[in-house]
PDB file of N, CA, C and O in Angstrom:
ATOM      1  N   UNK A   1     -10.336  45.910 -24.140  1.00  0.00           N
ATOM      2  CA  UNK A   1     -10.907  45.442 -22.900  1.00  0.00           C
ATOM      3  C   UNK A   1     -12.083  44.518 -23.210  1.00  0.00           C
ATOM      4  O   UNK A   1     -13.032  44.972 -23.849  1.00  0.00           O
ATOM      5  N   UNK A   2     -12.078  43.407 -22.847  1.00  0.00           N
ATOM      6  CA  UNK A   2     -13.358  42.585 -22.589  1.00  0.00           C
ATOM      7  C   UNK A   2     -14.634  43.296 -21.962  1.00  0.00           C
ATOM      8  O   UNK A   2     -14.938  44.101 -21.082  1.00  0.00           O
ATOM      9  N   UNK A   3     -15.355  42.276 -23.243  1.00  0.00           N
ATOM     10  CA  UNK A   3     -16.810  42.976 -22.552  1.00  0.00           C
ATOM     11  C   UNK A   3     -17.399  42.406 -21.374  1.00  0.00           C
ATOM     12  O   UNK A   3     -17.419  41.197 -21.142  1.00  0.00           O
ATOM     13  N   UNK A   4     -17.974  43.479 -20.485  1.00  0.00           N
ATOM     14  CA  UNK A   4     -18.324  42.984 -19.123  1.00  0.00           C
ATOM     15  C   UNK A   4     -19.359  42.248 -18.975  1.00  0.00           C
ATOM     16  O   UNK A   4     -19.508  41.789 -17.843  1.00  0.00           O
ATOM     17  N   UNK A   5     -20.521  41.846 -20.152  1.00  0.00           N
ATOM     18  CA  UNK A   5     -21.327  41.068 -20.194  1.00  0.00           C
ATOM     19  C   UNK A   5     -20.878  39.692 -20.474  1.00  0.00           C
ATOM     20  O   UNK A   5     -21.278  38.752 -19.787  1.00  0.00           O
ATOM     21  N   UNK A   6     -20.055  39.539 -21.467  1.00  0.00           N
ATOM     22  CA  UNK A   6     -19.476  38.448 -21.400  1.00  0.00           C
ATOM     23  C   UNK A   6     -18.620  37.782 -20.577  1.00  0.00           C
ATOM     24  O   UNK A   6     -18.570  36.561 -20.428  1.00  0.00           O
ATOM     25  N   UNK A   7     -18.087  38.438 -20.157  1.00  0.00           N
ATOM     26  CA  UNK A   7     -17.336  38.158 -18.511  1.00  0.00           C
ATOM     27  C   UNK A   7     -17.866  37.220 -17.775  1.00  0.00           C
ATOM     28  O   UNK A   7     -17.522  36.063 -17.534  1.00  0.00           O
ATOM     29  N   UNK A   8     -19.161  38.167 -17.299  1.00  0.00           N
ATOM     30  CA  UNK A   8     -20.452  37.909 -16.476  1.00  0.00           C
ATOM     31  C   UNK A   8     -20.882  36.179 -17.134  1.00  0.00           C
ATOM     32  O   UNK A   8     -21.043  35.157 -16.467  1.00  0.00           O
ATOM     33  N   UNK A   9     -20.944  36.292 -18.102  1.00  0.00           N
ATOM     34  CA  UNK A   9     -21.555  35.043 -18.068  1.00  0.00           C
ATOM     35  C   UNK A   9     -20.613  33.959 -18.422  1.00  0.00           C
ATOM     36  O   UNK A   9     -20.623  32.804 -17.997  1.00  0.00           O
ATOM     37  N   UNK A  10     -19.849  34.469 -19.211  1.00  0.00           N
ATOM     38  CA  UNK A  10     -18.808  33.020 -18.637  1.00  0.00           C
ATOM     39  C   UNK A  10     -18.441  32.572 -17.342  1.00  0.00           C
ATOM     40  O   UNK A  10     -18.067  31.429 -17.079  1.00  0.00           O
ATOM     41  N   UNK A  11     -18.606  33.862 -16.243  1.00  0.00           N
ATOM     42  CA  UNK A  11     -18.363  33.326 -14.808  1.00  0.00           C
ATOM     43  C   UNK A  11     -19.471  32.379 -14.457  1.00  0.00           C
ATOM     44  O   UNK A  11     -19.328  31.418 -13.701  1.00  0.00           O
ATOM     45  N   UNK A  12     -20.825  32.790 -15.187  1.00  0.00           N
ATOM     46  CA  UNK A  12     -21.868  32.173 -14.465  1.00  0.00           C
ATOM     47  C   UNK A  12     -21.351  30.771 -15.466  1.00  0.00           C
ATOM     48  O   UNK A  12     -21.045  29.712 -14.917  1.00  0.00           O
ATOM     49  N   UNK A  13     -21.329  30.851 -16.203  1.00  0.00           N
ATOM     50  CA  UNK A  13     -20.998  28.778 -17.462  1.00  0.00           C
ATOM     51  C   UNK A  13     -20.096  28.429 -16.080  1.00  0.00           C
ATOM     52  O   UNK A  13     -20.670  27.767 -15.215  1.00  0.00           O
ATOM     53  N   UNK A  14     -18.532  28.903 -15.812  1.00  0.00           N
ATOM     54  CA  UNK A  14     -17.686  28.470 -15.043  1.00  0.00           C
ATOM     55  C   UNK A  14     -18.241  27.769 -13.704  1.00  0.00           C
ATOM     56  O   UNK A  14     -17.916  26.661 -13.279  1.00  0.00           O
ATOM     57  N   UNK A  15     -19.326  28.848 -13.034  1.00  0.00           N
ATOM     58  CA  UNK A  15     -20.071  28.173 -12.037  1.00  0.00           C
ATOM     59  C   UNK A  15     -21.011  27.140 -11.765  1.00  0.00           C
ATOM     60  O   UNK A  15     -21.359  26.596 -10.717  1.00  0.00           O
ATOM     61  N   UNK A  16     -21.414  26.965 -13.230  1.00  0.00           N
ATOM     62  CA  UNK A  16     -22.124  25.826 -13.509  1.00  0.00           C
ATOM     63  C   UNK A  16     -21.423  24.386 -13.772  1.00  0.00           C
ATOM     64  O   UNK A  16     -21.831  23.257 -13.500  1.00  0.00           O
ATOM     65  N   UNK A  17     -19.977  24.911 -14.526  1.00  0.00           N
ATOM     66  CA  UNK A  17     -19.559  23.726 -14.961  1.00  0.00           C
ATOM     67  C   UNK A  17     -18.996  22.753 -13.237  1.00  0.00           C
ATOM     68  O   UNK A  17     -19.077  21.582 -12.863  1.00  0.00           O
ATOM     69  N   UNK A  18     -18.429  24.094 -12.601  1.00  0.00           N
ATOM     70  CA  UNK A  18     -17.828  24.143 -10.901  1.00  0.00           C
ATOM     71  C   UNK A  18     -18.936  22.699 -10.109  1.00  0.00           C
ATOM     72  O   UNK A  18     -18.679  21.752  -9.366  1.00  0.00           O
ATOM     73  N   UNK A  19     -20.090  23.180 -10.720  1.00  0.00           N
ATOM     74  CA  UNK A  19     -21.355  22.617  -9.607  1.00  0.00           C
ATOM     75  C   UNK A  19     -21.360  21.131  -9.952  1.00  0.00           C
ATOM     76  O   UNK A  19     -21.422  20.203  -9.146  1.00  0.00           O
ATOM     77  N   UNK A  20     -21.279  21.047 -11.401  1.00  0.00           N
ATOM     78  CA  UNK A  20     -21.641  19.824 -11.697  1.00  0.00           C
ATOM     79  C   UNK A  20     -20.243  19.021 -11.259  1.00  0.00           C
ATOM     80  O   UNK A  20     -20.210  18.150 -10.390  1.00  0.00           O
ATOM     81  N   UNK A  21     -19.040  19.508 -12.069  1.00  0.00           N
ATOM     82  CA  UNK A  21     -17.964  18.520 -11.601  1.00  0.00           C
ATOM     83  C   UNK A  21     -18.122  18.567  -9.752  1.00  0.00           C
ATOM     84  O   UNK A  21     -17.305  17.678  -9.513  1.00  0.00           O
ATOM     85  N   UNK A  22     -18.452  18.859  -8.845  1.00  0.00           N
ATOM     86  CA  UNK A  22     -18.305  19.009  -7.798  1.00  0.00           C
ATOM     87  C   UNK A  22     -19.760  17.530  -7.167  1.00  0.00           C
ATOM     88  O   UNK A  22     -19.720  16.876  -6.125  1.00  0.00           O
ATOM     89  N   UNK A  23     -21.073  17.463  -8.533  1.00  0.00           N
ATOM     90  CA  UNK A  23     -21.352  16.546  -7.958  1.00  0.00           C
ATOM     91  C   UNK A  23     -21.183  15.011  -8.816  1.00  0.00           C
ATOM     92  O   UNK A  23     -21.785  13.951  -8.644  1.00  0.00           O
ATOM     93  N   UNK A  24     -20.369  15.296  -9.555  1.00  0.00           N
ATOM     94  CA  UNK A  24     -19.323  14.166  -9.903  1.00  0.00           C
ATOM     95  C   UNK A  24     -18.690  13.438  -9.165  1.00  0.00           C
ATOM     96  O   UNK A  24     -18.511  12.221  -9.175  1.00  0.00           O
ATOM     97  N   UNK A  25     -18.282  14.391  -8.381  1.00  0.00           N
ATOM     98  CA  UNK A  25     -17.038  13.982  -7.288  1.00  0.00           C
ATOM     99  C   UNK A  25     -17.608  13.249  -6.000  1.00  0.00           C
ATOM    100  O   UNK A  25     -17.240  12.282  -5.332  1.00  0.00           O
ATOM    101  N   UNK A  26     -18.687  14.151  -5.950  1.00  0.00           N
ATOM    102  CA  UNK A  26     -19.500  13.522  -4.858  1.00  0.00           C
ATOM    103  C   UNK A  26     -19.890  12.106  -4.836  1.00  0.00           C
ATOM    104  O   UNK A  26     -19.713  11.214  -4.006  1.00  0.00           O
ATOM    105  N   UNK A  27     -20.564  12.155  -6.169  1.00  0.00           N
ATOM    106  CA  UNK A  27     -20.902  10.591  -6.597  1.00  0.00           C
ATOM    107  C   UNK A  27     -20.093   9.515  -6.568  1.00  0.00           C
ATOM    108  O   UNK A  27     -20.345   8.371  -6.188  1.00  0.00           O
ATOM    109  N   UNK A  28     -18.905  10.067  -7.085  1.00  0.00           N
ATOM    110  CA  UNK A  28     -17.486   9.208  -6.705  1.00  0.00           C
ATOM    111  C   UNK A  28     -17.123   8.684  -5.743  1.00  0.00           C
ATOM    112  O   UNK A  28     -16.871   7.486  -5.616  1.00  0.00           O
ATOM    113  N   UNK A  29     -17.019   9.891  -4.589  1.00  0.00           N
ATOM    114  CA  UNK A  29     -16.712   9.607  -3.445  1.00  0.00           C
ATOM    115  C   UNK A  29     -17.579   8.238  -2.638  1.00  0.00           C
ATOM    116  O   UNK A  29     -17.259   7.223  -2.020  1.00  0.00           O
ATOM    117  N   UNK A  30     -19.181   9.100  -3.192  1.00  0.00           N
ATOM    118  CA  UNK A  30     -20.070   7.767  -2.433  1.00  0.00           C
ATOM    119  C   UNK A  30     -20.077   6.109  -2.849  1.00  0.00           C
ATOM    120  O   UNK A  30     -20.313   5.035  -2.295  1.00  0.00           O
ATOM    121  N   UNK A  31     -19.738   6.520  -3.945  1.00  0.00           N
ATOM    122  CA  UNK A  31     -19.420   5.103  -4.968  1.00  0.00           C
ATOM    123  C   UNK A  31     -17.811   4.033  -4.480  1.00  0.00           C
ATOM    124  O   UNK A  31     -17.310   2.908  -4.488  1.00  0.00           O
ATOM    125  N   UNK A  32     -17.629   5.404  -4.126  1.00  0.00           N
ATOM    126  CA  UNK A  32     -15.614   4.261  -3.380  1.00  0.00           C
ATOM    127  C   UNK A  32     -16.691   3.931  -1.789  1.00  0.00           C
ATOM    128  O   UNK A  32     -17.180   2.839  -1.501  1.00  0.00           O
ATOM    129  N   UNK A  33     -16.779   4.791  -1.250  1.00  0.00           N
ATOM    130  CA  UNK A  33     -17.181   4.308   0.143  1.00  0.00           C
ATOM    131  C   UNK A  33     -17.970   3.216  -0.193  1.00  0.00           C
ATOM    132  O   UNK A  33     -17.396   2.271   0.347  1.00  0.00           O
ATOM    133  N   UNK A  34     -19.263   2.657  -0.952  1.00  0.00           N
ATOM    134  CA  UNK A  34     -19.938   1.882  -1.048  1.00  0.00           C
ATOM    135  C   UNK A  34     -18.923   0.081  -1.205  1.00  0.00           C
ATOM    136  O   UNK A  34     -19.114  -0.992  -0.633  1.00  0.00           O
ATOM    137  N   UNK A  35     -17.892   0.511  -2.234  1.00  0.00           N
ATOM    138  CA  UNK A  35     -17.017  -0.277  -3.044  1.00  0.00           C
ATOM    139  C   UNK A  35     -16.001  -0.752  -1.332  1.00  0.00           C
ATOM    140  O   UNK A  35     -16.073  -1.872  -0.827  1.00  0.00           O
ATOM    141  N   UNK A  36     -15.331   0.166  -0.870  1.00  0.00           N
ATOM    142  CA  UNK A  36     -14.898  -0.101   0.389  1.00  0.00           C
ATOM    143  C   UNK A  36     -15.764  -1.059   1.570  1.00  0.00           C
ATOM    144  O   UNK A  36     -15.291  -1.992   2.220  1.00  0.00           O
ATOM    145  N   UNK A  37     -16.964  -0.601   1.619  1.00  0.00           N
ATOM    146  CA  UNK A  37     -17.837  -1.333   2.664  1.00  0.00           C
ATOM    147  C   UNK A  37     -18.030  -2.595   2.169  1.00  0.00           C
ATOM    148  O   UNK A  37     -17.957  -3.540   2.954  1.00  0.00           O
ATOM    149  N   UNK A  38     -18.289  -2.806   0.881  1.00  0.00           N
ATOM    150  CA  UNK A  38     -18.428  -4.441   0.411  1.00  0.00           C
ATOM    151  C   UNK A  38     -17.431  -4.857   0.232  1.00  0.00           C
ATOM    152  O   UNK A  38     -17.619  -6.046  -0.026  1.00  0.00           O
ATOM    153  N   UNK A  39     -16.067  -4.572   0.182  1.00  0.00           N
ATOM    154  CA  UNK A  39     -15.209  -5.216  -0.142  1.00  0.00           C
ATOM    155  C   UNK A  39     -14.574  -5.888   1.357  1.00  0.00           C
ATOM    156  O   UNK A  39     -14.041  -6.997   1.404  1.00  0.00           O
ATOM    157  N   UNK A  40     -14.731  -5.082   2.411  1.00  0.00           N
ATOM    158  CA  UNK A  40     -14.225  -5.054   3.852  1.00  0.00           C
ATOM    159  C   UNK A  40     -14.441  -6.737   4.570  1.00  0.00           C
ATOM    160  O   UNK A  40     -13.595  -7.095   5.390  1.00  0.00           O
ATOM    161  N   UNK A  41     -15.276  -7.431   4.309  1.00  0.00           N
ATOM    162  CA  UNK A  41     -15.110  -8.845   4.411  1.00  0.00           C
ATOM    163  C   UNK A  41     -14.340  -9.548   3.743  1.00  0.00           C
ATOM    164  O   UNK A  41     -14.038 -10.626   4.254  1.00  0.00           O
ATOM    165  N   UNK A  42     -13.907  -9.300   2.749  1.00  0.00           N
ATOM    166  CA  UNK A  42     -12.773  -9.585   1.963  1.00  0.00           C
ATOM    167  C   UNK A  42     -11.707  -9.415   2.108  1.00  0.00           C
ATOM    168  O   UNK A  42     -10.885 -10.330   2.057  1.00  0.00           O
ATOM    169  N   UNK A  43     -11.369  -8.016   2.363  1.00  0.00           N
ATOM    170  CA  UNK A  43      -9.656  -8.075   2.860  1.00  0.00           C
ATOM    171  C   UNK A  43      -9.977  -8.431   4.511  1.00  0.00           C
ATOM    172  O   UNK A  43      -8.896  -8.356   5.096  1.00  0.00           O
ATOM    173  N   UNK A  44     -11.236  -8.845   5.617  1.00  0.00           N
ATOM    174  CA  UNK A  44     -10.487  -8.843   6.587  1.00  0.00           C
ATOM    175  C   UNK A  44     -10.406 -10.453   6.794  1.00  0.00           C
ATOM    176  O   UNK A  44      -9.856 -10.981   7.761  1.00  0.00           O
ATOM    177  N   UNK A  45     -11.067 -11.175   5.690  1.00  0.00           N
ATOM    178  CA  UNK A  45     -10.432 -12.810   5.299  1.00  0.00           C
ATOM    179  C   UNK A  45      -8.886 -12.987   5.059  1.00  0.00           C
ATOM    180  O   UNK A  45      -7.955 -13.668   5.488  1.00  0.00           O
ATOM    181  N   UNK A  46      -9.169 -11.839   3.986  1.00  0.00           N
ATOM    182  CA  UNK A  46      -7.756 -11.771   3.063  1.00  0.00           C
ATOM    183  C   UNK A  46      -6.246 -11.664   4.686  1.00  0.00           C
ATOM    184  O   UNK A  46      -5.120 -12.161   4.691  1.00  0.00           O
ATOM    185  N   UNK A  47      -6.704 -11.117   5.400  1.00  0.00           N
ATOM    186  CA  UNK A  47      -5.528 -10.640   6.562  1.00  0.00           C
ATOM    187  C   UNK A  47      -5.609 -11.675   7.644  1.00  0.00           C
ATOM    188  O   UNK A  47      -4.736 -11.821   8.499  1.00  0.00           O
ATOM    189  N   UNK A  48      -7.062 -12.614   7.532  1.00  0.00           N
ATOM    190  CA  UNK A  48      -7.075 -13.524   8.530  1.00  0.00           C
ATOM    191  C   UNK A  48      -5.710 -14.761   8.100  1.00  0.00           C
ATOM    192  O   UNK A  48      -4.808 -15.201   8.813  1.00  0.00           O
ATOM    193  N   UNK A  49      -6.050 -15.036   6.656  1.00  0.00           N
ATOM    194  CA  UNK A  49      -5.229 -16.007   6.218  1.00  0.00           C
ATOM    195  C   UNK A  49      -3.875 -15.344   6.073  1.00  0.00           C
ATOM    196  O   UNK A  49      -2.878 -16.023   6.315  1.00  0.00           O
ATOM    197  N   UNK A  50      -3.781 -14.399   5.795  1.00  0.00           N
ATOM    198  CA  UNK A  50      -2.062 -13.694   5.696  1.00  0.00           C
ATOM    199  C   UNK A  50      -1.510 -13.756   7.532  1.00  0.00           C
ATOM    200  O   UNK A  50      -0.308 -13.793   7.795  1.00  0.00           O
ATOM    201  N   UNK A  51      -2.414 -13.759   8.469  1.00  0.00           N
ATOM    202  CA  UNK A  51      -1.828 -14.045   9.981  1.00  0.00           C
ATOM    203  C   UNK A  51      -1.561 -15.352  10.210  1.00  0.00           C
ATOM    204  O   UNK A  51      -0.696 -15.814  10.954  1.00  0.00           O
ATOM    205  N   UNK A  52      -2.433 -15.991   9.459  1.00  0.00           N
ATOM    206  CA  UNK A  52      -2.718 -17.853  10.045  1.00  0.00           C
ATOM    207  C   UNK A  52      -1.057 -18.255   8.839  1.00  0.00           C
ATOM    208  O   UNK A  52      -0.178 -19.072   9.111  1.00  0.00           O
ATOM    209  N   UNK A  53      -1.104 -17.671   8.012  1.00  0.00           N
ATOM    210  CA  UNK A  53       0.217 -18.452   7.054  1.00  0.00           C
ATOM    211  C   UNK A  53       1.297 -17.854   7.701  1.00  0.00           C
ATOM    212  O   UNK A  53       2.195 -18.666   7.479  1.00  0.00           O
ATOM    213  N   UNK A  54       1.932 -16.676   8.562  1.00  0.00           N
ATOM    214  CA  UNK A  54       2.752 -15.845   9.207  1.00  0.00           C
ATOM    215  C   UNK A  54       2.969 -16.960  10.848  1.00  0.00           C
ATOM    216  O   UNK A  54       3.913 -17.299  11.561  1.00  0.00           O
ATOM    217  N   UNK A  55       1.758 -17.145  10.816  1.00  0.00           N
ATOM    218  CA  UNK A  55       1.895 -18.151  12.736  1.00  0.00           C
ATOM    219  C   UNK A  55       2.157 -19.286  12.110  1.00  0.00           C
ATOM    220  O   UNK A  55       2.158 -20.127  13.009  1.00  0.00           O
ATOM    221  N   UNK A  56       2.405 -19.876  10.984  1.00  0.00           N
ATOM    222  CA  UNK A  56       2.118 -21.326  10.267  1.00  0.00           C
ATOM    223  C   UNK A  56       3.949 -21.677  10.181  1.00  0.00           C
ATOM    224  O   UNK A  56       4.565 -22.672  10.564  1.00  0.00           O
ATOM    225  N   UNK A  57       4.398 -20.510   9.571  1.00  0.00           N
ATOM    226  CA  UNK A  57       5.860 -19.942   9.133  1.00  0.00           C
ATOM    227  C   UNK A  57       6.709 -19.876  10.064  1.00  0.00           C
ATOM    228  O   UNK A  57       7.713 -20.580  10.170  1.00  0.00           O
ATOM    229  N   UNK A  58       6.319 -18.950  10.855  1.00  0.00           N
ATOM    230  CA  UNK A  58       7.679 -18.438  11.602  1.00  0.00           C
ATOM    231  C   UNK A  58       8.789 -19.323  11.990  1.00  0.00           C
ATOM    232  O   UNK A  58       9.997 -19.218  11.774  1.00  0.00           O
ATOM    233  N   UNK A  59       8.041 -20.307  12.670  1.00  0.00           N
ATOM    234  CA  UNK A  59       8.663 -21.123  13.656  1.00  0.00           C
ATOM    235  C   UNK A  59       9.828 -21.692  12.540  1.00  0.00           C
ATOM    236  O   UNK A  59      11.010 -21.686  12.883  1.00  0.00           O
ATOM    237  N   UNK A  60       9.337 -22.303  10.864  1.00  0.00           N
ATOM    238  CA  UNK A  60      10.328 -22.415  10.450  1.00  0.00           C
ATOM    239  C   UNK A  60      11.162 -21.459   9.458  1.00  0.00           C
ATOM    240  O   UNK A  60      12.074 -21.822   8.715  1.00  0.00           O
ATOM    241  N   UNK A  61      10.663 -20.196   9.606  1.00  0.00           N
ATOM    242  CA  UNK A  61      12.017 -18.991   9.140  1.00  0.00           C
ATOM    243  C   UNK A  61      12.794 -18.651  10.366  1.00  0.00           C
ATOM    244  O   UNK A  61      13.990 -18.379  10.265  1.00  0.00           O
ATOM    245  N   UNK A  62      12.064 -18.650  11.743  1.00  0.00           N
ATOM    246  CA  UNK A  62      13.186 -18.857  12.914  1.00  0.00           C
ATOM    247  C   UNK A  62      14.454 -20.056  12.547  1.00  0.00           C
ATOM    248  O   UNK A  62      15.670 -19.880  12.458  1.00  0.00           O
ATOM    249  N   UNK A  63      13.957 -20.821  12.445  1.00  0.00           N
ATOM    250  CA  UNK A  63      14.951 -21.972  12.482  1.00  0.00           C
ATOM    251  C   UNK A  63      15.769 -21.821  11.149  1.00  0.00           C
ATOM    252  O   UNK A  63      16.946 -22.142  11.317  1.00  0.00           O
ATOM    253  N   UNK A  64      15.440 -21.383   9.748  1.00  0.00           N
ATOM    254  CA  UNK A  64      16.176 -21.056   8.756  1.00  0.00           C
ATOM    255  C   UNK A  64      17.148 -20.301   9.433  1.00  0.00           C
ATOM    256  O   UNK A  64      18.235 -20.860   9.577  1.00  0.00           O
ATOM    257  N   UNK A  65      17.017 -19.149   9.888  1.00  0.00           N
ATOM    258  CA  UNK A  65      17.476 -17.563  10.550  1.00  0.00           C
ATOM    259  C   UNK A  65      18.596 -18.488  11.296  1.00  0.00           C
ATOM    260  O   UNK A  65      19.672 -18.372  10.710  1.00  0.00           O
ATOM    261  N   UNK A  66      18.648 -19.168  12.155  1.00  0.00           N
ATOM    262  CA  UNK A  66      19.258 -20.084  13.242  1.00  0.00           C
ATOM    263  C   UNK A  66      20.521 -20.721  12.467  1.00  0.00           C
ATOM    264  O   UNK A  66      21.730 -20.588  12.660  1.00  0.00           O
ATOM    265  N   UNK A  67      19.789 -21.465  11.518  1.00  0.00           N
ATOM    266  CA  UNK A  67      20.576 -22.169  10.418  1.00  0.00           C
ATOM    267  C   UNK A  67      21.598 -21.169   9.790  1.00  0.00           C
ATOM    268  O   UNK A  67      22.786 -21.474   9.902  1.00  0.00           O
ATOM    269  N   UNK A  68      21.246 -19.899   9.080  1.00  0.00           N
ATOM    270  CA  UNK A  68      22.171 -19.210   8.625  1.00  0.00           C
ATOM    271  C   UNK A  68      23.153 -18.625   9.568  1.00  0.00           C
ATOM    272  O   UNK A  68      24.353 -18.659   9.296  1.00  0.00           O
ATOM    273  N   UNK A  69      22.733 -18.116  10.607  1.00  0.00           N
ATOM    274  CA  UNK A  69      23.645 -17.436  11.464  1.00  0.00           C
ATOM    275  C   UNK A  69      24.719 -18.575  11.725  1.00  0.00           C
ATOM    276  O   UNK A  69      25.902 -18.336  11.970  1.00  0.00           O
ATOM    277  N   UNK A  70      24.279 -19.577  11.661  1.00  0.00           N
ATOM    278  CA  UNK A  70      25.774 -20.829  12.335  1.00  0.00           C
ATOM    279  C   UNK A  70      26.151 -20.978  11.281  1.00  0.00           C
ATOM    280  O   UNK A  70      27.381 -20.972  11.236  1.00  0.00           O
ATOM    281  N   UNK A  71      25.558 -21.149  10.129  1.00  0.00           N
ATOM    282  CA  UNK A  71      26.742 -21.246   9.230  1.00  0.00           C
ATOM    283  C   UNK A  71      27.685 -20.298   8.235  1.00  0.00           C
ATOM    284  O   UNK A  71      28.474 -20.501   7.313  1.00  0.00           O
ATOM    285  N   UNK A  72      27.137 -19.114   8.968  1.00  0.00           N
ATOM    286  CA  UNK A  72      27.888 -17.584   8.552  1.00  0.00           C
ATOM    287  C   UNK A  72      29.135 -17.462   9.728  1.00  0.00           C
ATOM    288  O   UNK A  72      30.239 -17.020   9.406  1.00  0.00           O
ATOM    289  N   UNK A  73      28.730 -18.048  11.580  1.00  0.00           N
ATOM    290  CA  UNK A  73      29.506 -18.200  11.793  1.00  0.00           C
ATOM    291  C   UNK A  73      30.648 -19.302  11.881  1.00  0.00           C
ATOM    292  O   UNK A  73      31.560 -19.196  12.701  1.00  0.00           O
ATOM    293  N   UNK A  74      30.575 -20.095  11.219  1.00  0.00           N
ATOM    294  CA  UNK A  74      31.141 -20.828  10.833  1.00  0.00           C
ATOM    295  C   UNK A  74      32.139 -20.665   9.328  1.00  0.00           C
ATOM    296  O   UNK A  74      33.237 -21.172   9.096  1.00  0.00           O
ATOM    297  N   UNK A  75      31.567 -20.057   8.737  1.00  0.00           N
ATOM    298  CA  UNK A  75      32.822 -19.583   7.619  1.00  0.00           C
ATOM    299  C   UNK A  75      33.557 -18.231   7.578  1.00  0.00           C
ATOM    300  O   UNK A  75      34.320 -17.716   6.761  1.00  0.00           O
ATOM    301  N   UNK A  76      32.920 -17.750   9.056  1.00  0.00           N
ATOM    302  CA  UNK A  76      34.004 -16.329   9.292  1.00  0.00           C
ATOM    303  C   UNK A  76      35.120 -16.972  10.256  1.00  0.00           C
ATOM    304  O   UNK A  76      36.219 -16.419  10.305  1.00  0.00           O
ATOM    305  N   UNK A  77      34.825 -18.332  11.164  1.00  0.00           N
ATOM    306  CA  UNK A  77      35.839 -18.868  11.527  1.00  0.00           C
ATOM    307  C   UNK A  77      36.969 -19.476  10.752  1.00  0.00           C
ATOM    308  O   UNK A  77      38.187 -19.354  10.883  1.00  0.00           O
ATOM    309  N   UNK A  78      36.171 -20.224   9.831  1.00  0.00           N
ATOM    310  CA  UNK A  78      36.812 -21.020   8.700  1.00  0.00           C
ATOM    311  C   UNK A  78      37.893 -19.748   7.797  1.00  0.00           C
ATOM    312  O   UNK A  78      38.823 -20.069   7.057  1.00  0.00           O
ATOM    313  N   UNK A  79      37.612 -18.791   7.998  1.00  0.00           N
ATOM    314  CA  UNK A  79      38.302 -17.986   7.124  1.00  0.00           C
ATOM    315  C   UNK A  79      39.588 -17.254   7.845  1.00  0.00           C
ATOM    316  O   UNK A  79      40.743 -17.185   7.427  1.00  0.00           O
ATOM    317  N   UNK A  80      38.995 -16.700   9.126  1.00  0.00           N
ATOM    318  CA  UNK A  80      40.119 -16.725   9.936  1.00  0.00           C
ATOM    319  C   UNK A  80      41.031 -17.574  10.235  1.00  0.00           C
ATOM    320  O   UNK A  80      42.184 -17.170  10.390  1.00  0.00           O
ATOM    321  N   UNK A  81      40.766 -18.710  10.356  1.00  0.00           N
ATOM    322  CA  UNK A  81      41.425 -19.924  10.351  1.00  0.00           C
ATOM    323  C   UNK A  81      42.482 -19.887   9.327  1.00  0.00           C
ATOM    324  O   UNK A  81      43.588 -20.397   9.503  1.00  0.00           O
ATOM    325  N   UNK A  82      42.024 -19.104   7.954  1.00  0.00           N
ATOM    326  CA  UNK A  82      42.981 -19.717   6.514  1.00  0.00           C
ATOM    327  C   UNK A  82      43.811 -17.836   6.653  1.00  0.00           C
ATOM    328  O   UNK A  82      44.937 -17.728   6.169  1.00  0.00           O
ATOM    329  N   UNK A  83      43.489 -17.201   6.975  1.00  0.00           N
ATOM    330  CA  UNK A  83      43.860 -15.762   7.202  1.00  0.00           C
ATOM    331  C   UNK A  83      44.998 -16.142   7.969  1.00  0.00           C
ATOM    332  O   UNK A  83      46.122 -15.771   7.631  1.00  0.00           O
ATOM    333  N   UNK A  84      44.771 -16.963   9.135  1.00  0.00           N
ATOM    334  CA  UNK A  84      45.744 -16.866  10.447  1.00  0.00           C
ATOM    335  C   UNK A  84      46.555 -17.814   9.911  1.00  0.00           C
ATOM    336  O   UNK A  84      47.556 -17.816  10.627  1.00  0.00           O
ATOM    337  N   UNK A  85      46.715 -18.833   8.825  1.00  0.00           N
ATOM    338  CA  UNK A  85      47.761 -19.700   8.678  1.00  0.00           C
ATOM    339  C   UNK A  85      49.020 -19.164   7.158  1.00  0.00           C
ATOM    340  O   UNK A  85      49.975 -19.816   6.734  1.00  0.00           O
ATOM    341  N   UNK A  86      48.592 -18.010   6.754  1.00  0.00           N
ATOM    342  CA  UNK A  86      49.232 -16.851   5.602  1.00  0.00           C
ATOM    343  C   UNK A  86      50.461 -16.857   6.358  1.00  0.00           C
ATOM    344  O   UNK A  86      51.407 -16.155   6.002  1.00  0.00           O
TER     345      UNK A  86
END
């Protein structure tokens, strides 16, 4: 059986080591929040220009989109066409 003094104080080392990693973490934590708050003008540039290149676009991936659909339907006709003359 383990001795109960030693027990005892390895619980107390364990509780110490507990405290400190706990204000590790803390520090961490405050250190991302800090890192987040300065960075936050940055990505909300970063999302201004990712909207302005999306409204810049569309109009011509609409018209790509437009483009493919006629000429998808156009070679499912074309194919029926060569289907129906077998």
């Amino acid at each position: 059986m383990k001795n109960p003094l030693n027990s005892i104080k390895n619980l107390i080392q364990d509780v110490k080591e507990l405290g400190a990693a706990s204000q590790n973490f803390a520090q961490s934590v405050s250190k991302l929040e800090q890192s987040v708050t300065q960075t936050q003008p940055e990505i909300t540039e970063l999302q201004k220009k990712i909207d302005e290149f999306n409204f810049k676009t569309k109009p011509r991936l609409d018209r790509i989109q437009e483009l493919q659909n006629k000429m998808q339907t156009e070679i499912d006709r074309l194919s029926q066409t060569s289907i129906n003359r077998k």
